[in-house]
C-alpha positions as MATLAB code, in Angstrom:
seq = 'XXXXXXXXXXXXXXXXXXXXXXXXXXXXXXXXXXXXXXXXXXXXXXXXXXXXXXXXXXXXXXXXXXXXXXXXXXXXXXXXXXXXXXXXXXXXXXXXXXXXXXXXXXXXXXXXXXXXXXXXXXXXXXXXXXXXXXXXXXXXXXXXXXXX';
ca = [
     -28.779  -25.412  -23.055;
     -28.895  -24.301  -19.598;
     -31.751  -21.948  -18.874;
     -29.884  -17.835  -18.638;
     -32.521  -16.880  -15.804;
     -30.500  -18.550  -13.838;
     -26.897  -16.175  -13.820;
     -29.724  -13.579  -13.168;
     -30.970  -15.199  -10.655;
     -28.405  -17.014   -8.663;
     -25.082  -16.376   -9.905;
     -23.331  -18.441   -7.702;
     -25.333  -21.453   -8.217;
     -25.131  -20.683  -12.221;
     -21.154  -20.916  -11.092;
     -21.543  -24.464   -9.569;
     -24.203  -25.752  -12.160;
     -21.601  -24.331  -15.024;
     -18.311  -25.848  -13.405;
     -20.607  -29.137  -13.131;
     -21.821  -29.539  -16.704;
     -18.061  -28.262  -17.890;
     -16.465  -31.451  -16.172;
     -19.107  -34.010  -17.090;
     -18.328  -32.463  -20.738;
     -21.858  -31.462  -21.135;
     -20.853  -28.696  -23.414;
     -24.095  -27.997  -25.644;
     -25.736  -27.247  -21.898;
     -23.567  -24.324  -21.047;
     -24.798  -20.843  -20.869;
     -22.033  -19.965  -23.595;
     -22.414  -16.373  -23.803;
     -22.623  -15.197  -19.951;
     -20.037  -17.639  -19.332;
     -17.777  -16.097  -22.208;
     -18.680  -13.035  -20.653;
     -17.484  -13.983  -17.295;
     -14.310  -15.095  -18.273;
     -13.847  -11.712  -20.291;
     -14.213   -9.932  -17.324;
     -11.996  -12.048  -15.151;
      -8.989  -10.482  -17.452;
     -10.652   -6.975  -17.038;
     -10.261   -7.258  -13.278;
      -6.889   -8.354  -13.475;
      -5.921   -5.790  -15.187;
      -7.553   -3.526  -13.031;
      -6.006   -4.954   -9.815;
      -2.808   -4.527  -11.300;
      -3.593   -0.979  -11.870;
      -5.074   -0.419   -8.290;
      -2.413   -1.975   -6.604;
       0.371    0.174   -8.669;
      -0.987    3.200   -8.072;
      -1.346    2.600   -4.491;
       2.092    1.630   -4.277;
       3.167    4.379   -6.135;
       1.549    6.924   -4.062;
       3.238    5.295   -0.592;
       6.618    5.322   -2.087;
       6.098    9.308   -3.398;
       4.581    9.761    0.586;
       7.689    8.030    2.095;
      10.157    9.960    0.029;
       8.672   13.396   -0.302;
       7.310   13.457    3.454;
      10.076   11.906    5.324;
       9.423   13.732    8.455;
       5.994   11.770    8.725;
       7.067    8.256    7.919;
       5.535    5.548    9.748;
       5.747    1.561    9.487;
       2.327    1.064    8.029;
       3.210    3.222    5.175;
       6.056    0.904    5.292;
       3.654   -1.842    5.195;
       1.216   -0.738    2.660;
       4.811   -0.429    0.240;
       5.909   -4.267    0.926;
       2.038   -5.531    0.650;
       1.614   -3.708   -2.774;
       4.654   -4.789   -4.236;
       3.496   -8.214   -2.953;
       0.290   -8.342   -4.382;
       2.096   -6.892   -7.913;
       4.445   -9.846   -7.600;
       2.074  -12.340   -6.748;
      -0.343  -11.271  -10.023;
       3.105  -10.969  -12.495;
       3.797  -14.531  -10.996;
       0.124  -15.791  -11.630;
      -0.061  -14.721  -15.206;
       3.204  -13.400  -16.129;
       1.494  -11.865  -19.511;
       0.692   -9.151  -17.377;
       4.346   -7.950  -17.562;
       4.101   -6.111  -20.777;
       0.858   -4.660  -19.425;
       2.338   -3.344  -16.293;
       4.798   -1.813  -18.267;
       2.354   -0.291  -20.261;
       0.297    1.400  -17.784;
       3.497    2.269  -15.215;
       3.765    5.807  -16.128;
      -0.615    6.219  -16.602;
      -0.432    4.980  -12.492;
       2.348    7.314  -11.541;
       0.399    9.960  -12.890;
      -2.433    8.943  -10.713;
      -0.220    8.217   -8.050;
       1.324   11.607   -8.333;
      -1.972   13.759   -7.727;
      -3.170   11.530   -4.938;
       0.222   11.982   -2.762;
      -0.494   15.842   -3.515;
      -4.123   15.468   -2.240;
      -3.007   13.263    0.643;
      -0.258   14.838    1.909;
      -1.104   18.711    1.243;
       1.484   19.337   -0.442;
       1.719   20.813   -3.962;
       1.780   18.703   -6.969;
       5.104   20.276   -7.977;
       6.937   18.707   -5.040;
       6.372   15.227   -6.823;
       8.483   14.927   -9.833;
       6.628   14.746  -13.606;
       8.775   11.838  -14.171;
       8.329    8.948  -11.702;
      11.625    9.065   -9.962;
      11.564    4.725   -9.297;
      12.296    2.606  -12.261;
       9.584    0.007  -13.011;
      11.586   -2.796  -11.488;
      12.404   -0.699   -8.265;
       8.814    0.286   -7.592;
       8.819   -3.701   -6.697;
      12.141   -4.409   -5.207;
      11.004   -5.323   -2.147;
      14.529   -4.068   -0.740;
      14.189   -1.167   -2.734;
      13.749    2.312   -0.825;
      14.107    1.258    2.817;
      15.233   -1.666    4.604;
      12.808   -4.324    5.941;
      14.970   -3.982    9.337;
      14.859   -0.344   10.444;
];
């Protein structure tokens, strides 16, 4: 059994010395329960990515269609490199779909008070009910054209 001082100590190297023993099929040596642990929480951040990166997007696209008059191309930006990193995580582990589903009105929700805070205006300006479908909010052709 590999000694547990070690993901205390020097988690990195308890990465390498775990990945090591894993492939040379040394499985009695593994640090079983920090290294069930990990992999645990590699699905937590996922998920929480996925939520980060939603709500962010969420609160551009409210911004870009509730404050027209101060649109700008890096709001523009931050919209196309959200729905990116969306796509790119529902391509990586597409059984994050029915999750993103799950949690799409939760962000808009989220998304909805932080336009209000960031723009100024009121929280009634932004309707209760997301106005963007799920599958808009990532349409990367959705809301604006990549060539204006």
């Amino acid at each position: 059994m590999m000694d547990t001082k070690l993901y205390n100590n020097d988690f990195y190297l308890w990465i390498e010395t775990t990945v090591q023993l894993l492939r040379e099929g040394k499985f009695n040596m593994v640090d079983l329960e920090n290294l069930v642990e990990e992999i645990d929480s590699m699905g937590r951040r996922e998920k929480t990515a996925l939520k980060s990166n939603l709500r962010v997007l969420l609160m551009q696209l409210l911004k870009y269609n509730y404050q027209t008059e101060k649109r700008s191309n890096s709001w523009k930006y931050t919209i196309f490199e959200h729905r990116k990193r969306i796509a790119e995580s529902l391509a990586d582990s597409p059984s994050l779909k029915p999750y993103y589903q799950e949690v799409f009105t939760e962000c808009y929700q989220d998304a909805r008070q932080e336009a209000a805070l960031e723009t100024g205006l009121t929280l009634a300006v932004f309707p209760e009910e997301s106005p963007f479908t799920a599958e808009e909010t990532l349409d990367l052709e959705y809301g604006f054209s990549l060539l204006d």
